[in-house]
Backbone of each chain as ProteinMPNN parsed JSONL, in Angstrom:
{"seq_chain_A": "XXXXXXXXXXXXXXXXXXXXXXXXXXXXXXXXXXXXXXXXXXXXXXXXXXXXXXXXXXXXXXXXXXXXXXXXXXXXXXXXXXXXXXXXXXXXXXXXXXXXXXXXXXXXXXXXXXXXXXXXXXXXXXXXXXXXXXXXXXXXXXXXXXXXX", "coords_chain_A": {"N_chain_A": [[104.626, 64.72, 119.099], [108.19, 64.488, 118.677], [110.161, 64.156, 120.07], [113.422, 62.494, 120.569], [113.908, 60.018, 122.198], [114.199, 57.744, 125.005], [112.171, 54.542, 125.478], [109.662, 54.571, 127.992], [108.034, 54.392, 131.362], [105.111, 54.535, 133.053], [104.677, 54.864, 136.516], [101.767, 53.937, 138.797], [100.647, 56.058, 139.354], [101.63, 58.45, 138.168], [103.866, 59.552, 139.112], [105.913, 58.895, 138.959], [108.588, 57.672, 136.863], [110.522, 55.776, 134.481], [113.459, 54.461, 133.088], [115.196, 53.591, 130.481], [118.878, 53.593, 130.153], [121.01, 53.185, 127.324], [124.135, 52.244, 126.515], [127.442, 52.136, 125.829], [128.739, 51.551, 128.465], [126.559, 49.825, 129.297], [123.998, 48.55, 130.349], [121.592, 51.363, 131.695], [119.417, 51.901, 134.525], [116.906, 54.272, 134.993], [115.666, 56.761, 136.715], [113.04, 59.397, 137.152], [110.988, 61.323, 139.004], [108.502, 62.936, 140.214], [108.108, 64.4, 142.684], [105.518, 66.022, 145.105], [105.04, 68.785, 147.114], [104.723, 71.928, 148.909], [105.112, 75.523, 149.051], [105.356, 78.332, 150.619], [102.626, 78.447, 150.65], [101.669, 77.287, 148.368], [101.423, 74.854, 145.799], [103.513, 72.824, 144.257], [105.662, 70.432, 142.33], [108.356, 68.803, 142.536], [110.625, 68.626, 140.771], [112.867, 65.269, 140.287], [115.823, 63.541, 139.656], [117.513, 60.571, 138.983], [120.074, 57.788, 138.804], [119.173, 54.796, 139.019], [120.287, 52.649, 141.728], [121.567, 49.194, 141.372], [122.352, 47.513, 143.152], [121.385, 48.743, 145.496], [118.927, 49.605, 145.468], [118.72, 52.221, 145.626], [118.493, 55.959, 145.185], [121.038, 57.275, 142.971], [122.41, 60.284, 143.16], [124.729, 61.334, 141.87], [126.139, 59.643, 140.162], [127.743, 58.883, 137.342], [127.628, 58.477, 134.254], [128.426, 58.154, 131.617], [127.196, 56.977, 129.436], [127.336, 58.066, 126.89], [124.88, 59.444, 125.641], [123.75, 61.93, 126.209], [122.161, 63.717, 124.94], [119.688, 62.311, 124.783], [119.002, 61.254, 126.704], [118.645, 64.171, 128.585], [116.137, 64.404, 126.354], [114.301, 62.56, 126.718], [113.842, 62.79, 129.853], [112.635, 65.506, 128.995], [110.321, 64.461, 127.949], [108.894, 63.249, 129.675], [108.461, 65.431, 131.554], [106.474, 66.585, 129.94], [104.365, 64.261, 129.376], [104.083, 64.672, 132.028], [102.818, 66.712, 133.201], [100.64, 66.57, 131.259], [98.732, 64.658, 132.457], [98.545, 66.191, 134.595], [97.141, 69.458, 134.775], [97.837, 71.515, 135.957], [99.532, 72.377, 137.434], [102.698, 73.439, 138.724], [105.583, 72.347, 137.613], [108.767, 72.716, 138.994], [112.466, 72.388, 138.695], [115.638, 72.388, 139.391], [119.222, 71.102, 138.988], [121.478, 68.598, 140.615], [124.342, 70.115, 141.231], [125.583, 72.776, 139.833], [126.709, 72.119, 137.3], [125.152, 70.635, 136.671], [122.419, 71.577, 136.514], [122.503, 73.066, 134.428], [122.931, 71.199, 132.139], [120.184, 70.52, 132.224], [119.587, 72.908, 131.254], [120.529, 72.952, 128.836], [119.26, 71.114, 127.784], [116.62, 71.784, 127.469], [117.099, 73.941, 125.725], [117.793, 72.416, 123.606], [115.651, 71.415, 122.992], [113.489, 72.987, 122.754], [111.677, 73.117, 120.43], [109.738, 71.547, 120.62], [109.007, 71.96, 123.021], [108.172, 74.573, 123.699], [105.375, 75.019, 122.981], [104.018, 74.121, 124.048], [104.387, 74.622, 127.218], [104.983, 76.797, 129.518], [108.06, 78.038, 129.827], [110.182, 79.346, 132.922], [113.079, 80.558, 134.379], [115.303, 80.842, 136.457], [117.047, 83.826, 136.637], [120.985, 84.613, 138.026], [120.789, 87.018, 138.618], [118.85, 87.285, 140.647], [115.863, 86.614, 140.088], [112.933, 85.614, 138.612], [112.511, 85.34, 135.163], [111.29, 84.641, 131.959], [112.358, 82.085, 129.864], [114.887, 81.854, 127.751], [117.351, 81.164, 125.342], [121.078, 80.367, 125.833], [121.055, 81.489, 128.047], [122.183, 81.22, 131.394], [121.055, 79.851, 134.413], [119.601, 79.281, 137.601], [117.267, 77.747, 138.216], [114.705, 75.989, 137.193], [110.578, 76.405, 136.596], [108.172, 75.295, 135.302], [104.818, 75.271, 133.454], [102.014, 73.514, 132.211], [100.481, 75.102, 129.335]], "CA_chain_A": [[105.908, 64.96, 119.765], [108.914, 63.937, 118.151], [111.682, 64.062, 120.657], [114.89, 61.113, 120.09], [113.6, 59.712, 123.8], [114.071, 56.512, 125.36], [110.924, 54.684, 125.939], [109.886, 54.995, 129.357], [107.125, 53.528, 132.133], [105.23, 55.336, 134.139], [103.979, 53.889, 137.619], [100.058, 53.822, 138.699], [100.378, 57.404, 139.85], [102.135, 58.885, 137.521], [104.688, 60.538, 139.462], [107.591, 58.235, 139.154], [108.805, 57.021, 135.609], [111.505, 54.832, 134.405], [113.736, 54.235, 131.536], [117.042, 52.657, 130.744], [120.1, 54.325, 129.167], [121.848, 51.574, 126.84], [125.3, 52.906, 125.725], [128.941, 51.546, 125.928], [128.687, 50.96, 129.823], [125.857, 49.023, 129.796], [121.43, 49.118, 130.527], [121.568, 51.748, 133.411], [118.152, 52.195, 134.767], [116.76, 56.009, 135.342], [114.315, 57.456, 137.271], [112.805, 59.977, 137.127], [110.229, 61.492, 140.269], [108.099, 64.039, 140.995], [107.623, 64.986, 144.525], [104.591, 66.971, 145.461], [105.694, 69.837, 147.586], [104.12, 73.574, 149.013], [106.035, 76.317, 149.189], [104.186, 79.259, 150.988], [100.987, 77.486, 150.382], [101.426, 77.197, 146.607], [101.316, 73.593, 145.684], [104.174, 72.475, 143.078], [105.856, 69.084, 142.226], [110.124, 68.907, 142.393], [111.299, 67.305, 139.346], [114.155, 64.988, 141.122], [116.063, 62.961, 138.943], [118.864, 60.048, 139.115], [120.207, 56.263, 138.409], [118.783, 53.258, 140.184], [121.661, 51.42, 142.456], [120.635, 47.969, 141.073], [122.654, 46.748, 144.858], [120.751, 49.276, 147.345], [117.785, 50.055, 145.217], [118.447, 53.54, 145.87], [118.584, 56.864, 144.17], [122.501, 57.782, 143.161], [121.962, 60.939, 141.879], [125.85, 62.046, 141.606], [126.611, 58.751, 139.502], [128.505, 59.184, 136.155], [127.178, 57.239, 133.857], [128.949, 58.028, 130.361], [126.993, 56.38, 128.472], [127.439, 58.714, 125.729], [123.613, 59.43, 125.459], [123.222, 62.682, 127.085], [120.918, 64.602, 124.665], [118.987, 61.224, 124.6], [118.424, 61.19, 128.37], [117.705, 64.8, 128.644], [115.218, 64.52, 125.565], [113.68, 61.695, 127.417], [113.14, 64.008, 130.989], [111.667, 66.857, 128.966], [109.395, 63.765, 127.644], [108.821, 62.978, 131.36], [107.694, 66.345, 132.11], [105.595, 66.849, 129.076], [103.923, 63.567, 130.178], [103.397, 64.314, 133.797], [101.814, 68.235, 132.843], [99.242, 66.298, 130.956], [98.24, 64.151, 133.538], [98.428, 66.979, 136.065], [97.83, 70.471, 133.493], [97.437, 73.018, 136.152], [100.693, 72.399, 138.642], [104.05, 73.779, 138.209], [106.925, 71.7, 137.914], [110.017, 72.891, 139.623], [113.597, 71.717, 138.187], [117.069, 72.009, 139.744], [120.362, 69.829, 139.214], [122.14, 68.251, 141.992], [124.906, 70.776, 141.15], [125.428, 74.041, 138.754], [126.712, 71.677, 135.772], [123.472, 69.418, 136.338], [121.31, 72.746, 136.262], [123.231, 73.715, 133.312], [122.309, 70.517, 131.63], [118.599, 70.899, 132.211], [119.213, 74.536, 130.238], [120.775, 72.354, 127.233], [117.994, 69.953, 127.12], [115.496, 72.598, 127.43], [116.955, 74.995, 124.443], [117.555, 71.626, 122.353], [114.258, 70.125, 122.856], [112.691, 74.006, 122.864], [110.419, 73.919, 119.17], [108.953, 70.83, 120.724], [108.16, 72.511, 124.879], [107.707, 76.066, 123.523], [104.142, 75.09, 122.279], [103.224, 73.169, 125.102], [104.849, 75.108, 128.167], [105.447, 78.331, 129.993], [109.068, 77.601, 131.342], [110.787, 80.441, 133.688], [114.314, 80.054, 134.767], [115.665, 81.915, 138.026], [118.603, 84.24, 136.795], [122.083, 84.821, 138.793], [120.534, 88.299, 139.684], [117.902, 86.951, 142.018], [114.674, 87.41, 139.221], [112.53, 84.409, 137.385], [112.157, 85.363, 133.596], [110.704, 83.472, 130.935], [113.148, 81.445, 129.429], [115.935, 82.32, 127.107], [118.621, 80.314, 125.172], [121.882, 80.969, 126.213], [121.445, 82.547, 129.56], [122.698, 80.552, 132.743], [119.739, 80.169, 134.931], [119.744, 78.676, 138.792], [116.314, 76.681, 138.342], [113.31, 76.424, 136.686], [109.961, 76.549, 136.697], [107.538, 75.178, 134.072], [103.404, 74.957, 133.746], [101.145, 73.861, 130.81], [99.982, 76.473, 128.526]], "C_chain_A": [[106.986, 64.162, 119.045], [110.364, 64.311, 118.017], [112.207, 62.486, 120.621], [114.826, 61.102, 121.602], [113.753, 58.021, 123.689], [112.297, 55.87, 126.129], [110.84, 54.416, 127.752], [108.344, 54.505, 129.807], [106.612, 54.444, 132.921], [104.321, 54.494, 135.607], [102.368, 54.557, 137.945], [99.548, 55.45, 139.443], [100.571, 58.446, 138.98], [103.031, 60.18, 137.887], [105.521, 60.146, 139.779], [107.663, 57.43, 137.423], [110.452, 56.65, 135.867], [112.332, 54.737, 132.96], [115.304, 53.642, 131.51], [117.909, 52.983, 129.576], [121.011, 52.91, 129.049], [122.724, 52.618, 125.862], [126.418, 51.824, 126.049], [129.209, 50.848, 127.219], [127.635, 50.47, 130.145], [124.648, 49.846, 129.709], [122.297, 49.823, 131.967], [119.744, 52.4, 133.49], [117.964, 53.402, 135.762], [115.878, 56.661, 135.825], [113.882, 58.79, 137.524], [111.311, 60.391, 138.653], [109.864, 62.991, 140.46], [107.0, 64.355, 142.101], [106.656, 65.928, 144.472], [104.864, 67.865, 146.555], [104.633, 71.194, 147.834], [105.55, 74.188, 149.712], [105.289, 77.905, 149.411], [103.026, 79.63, 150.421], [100.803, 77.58, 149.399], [102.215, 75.876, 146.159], [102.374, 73.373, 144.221], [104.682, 71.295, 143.227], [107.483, 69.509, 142.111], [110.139, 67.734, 141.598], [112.526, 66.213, 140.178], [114.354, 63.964, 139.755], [117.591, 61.875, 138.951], [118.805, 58.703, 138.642], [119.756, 55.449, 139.637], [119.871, 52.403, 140.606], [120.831, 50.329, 142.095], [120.855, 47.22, 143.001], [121.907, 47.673, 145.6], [119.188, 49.443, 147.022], [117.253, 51.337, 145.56], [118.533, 54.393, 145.059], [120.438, 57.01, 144.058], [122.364, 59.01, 142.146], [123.47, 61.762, 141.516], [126.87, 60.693, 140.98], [127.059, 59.363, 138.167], [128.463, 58.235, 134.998], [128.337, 56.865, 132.51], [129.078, 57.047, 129.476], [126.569, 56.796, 127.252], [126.008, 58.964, 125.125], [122.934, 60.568, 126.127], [121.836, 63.427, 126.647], [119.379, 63.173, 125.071], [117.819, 61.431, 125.937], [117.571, 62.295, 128.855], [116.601, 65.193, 127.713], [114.196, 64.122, 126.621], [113.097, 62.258, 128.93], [112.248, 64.807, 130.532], [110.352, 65.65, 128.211], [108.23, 63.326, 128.529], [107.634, 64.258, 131.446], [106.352, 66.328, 130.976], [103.947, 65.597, 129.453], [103.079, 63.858, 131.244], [102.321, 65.81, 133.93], [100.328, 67.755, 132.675], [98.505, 65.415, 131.666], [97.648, 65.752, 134.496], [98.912, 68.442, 134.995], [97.833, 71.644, 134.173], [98.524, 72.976, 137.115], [101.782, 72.743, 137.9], [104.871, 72.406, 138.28], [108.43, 72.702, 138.4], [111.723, 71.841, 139.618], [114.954, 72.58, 138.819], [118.06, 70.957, 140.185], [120.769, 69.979, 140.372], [123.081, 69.595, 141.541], [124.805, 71.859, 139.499], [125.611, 73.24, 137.321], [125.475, 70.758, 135.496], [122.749, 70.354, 135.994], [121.755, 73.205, 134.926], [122.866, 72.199, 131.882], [121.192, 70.725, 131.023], [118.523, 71.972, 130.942], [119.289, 73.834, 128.932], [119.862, 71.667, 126.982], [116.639, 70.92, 126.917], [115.737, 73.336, 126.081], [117.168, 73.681, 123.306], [116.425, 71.033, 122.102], [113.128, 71.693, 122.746], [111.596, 73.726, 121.839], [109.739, 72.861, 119.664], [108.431, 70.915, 122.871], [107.95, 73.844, 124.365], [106.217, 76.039, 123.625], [103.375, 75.024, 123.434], [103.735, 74.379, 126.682], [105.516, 76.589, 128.389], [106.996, 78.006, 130.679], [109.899, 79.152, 131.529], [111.753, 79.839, 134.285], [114.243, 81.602, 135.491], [116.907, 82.159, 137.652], [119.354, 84.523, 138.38], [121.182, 86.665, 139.258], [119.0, 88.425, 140.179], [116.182, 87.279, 141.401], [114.141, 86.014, 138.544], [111.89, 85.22, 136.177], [111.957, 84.175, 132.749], [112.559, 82.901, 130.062], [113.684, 81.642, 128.359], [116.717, 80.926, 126.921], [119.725, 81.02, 125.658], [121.342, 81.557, 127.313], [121.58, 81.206, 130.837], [121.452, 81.022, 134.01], [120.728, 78.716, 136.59], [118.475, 77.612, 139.103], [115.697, 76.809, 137.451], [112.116, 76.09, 137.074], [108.749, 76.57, 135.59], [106.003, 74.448, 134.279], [103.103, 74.844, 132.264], [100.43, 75.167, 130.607], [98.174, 76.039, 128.74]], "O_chain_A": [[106.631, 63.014, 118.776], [111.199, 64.566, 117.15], [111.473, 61.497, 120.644], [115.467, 61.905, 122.279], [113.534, 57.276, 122.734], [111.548, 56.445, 126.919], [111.767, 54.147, 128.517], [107.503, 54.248, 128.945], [107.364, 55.204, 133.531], [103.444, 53.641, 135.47], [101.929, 55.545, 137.356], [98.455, 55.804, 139.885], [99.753, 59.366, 138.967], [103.051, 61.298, 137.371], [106.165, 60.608, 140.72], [106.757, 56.717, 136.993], [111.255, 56.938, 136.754], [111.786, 54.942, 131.876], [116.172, 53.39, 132.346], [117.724, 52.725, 128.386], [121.462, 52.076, 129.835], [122.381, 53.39, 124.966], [126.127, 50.722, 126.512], [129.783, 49.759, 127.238], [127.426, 50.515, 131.357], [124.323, 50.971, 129.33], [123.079, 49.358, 132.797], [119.127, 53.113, 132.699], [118.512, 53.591, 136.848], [115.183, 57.262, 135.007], [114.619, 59.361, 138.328], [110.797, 59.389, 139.15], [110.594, 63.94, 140.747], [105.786, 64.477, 142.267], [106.916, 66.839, 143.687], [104.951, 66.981, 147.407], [103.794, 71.443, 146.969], [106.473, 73.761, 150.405], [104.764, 78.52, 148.483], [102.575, 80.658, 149.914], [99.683, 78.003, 149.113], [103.445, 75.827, 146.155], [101.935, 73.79, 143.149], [104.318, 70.763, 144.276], [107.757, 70.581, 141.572], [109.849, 66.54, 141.665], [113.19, 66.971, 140.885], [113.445, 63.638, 138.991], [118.689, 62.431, 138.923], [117.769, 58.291, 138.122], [119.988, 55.533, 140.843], [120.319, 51.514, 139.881], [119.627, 50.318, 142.351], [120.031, 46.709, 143.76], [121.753, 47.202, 146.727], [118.318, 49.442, 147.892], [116.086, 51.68, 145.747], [118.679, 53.95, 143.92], [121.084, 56.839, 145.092], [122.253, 58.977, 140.921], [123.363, 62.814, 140.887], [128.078, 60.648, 141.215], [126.635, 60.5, 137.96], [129.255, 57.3, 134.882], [128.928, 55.797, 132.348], [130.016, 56.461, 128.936], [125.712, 56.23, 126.573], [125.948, 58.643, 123.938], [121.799, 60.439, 126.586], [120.852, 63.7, 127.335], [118.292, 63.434, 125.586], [116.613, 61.626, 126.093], [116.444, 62.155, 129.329], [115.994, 66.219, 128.024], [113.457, 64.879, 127.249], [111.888, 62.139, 129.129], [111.211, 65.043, 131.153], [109.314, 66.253, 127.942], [107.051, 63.115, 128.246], [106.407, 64.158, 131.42], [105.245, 66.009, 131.408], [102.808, 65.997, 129.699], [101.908, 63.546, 131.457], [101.302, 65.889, 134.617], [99.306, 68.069, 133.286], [97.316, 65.481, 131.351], [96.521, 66.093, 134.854], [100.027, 68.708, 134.547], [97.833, 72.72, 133.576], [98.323, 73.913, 137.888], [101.924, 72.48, 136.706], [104.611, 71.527, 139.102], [108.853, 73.43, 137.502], [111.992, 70.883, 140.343], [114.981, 73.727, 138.373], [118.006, 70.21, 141.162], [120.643, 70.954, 141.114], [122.255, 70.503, 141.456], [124.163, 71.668, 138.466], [124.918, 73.524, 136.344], [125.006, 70.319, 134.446], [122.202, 70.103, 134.92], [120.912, 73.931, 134.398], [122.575, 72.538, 130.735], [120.99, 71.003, 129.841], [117.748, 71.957, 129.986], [118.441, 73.965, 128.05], [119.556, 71.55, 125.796], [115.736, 70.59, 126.148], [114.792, 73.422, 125.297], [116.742, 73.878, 122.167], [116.196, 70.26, 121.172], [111.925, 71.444, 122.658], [110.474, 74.049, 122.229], [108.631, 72.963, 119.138], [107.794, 70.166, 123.612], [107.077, 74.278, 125.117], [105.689, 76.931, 124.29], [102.371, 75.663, 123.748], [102.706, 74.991, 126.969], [106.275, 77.254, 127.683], [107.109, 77.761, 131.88], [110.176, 79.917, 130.605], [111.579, 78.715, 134.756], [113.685, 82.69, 135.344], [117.848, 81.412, 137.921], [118.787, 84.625, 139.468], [121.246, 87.155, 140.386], [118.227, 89.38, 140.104], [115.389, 87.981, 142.028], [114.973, 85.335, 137.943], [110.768, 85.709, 136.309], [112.393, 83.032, 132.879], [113.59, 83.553, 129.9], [112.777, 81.649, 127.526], [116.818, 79.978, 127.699], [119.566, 82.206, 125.944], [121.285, 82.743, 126.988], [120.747, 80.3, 130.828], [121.104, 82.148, 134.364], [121.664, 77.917, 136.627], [118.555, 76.783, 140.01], [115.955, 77.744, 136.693], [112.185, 75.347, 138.053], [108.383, 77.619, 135.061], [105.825, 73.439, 134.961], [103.54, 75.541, 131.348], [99.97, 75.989, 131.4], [97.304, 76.783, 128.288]]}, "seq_chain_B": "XXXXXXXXXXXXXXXXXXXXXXXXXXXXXXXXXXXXXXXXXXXXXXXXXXXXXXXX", "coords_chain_B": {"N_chain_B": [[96.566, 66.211, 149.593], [97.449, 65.575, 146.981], [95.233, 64.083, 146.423], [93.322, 65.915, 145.525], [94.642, 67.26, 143.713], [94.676, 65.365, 141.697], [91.875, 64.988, 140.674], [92.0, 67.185, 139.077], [92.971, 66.066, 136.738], [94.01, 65.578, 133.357], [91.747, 65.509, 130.976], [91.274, 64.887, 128.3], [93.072, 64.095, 126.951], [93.81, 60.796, 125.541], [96.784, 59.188, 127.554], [99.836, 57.93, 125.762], [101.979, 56.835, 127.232], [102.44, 53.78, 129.175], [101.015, 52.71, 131.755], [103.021, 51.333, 135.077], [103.219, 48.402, 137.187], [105.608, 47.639, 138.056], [106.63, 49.662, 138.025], [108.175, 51.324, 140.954], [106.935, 53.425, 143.569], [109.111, 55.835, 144.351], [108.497, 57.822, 146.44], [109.65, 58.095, 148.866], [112.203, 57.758, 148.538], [115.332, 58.891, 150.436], [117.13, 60.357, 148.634], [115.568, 61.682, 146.651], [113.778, 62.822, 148.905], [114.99, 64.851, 149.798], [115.528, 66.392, 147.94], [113.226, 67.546, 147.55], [112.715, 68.695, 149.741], [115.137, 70.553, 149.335], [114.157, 72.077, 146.838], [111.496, 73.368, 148.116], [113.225, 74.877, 150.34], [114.212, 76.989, 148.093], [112.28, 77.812, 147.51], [110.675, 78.93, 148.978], [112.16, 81.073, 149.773], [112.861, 82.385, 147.223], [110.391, 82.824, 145.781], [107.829, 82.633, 143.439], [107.493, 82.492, 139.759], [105.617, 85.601, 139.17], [103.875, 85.703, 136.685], [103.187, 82.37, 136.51], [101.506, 82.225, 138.367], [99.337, 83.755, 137.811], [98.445, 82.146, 135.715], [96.247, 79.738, 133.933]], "CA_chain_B": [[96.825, 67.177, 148.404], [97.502, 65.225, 145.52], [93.876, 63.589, 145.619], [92.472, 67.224, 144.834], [94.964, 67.726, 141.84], [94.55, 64.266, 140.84], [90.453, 65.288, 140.628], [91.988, 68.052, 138.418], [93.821, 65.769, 135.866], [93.204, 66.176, 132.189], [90.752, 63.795, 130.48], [91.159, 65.371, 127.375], [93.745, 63.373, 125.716], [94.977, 59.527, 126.935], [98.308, 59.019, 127.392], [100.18, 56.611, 125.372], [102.717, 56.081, 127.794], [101.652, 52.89, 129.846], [101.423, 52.605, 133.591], [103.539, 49.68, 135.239], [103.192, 47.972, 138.164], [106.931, 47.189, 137.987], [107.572, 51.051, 138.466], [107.443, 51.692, 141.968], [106.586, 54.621, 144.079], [110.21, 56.523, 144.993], [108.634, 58.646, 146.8], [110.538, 57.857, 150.565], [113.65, 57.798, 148.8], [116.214, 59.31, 150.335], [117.43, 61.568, 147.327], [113.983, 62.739, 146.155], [113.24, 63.749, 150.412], [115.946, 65.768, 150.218], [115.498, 67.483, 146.681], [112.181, 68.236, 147.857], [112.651, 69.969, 150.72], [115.871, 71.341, 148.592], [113.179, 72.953, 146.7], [111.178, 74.037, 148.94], [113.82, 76.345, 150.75], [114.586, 77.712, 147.526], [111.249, 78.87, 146.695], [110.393, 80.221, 149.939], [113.342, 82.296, 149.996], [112.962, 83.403, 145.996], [109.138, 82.841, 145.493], [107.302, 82.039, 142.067], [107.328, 83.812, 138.962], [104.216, 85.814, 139.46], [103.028, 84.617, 135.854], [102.726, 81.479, 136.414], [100.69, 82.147, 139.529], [97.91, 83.918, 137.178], [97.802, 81.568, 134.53], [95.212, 79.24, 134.897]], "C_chain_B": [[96.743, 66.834, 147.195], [96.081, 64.213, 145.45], [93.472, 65.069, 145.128], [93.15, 67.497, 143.727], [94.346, 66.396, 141.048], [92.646, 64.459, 140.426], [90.913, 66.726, 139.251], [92.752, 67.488, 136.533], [92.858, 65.43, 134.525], [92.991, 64.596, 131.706], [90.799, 63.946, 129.097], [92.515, 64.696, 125.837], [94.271, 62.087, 126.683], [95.936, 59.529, 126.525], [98.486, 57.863, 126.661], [101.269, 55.651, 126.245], [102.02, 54.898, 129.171], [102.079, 52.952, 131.036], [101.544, 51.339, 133.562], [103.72, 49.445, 136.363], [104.717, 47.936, 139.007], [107.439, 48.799, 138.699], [106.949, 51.512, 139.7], [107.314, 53.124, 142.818], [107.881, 55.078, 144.979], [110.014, 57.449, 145.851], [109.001, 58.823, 148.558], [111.792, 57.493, 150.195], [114.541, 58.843, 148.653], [116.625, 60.917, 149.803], [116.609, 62.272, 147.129], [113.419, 63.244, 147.324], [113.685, 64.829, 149.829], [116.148, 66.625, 149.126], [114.135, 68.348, 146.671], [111.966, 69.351, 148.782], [113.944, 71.094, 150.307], [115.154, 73.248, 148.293], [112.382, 74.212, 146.942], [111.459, 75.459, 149.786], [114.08, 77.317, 149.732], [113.68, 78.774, 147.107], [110.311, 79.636, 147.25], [111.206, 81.331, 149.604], [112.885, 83.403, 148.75], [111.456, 83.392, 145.586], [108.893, 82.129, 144.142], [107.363, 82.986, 140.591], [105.492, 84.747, 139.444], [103.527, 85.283, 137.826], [102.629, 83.562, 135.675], [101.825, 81.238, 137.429], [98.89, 82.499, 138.648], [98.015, 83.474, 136.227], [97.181, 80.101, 134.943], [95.887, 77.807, 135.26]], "O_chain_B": [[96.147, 67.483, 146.336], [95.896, 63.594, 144.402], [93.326, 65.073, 143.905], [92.553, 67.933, 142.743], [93.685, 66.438, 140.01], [92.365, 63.623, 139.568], [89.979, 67.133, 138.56], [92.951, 68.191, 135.542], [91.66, 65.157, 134.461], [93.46, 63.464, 131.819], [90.283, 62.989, 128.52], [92.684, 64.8, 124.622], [94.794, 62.071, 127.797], [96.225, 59.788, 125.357], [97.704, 56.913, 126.701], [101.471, 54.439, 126.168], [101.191, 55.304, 129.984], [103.23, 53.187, 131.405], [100.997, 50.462, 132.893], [104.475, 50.25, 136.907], [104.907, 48.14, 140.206], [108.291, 49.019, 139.561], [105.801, 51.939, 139.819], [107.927, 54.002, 142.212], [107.866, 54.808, 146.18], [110.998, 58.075, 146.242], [108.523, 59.707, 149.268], [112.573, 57.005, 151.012], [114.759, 59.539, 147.661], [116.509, 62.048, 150.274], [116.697, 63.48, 147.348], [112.556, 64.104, 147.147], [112.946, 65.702, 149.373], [116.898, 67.591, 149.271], [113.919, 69.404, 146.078], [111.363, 70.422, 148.713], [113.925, 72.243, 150.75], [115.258, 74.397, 148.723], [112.389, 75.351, 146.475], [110.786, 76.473, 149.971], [114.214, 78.479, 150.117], [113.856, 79.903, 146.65], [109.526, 80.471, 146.801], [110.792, 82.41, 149.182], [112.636, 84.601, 148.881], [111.319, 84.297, 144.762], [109.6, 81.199, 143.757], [107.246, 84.211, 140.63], [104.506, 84.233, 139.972], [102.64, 84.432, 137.885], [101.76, 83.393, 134.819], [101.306, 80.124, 137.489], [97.815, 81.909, 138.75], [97.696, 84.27, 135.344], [97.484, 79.456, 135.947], [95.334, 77.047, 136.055]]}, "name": "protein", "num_of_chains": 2, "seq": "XXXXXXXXXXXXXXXXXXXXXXXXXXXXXXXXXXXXXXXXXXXXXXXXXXXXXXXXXXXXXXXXXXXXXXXXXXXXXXXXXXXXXXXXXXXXXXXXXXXXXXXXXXXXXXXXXXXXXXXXXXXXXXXXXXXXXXXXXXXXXXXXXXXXXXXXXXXXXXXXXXXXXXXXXXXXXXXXXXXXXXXXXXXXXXXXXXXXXXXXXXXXX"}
């Protein structure tokens, strides 16, 4: 694998990782989490994703970090997932941003980091006309949906 | 639930990334409830692809 990722921790489950974006505004520490979940009794994991309040020790997942490191960060997620598949190679993952430009993110990190998840992963994005297809550059998708090959 | 996947997890290559005590278990916070059950409604409502249902 030889995505431009930050290195990253994963805890004794392996369904919470960690990592810390160092840019212009400082170490911000990033977590990453995936929730185990059914959804008419078909067992998948929700990608969730945000910054660590160092004061509440909570999730802030509509923080702004601009720490000029975006491909970095989402390299580092699709590193995450790739990760948490091989731990766990037969569950879906399930990905949507807090809002349409966060989901729209995800798409950019997915078609820039593609020659290195193509190999490895089936991912399906949920077009605007109510359908999950396999995944496309360029097209504006509402989620996704990605399993090891 | 997740002991029966975790009985399913692959042995077939170790990870290099290291497990850390330090990183703790988010999973009662807050944010990640509420992206879960997010989820959830979305994929009742719109379902799964069906390919990824028959692949193994």
């Amino acid at each position: 694998m030889n995505l431009n990722t930050y290195k990253f921790l994963a805890s004794d489950t392996f369904l919470d990782f960690e990592f810390e974006s160092n840019g212009p505004k400082g170490k911000v520490r990033k977590i990453v989490r995936y929730s185990p979940q059914n959804a008419g009794g078909i067992t998948y994991f929700n990608l969730g994703f945000g910054d660590l309040n160092p004061k509440t020790g909570k999730i802030d997942d509509l923080a702004i970090t601009n720490n000029q490191d975006r491909e970095k960060i989402l390299a580092t997620i699709a590193a995450t997932v790739l990760e948490f598949t091989q731990h766990f190679p037969d569950v879906m993952v399930y990905a949507k941003g807090s809002t349409p430009a966060r989901t729209r993110l995800y798409q950019i990190g997915i078609s820039a980091n593609w020659s290195e998840i193509e190999p490895l992963l089936h991912v399906f994005g949920y077009e605007q006309n109510n359908s999950w297809q396999p995944f496309r550059k360029n097209v504006n998708y509402q989620a996704f949906l990605v399993k090891r090959k | 639930m997740l002991s029966e996947i975790n009985k399913k997890q692959s042995k077939s290559k170790p990870s290099k990334i290291k497990k850390a005590k330090k990183v703790k278990d988010y999973g009662n916070d807050p944010f990640f409830i509420k992206k879960a059950e997010e989820s959830r409604a979305f994929l009742e409502k719109n379902g799964f692809p069906k390919e990824l249902l028959t692949k193994k």
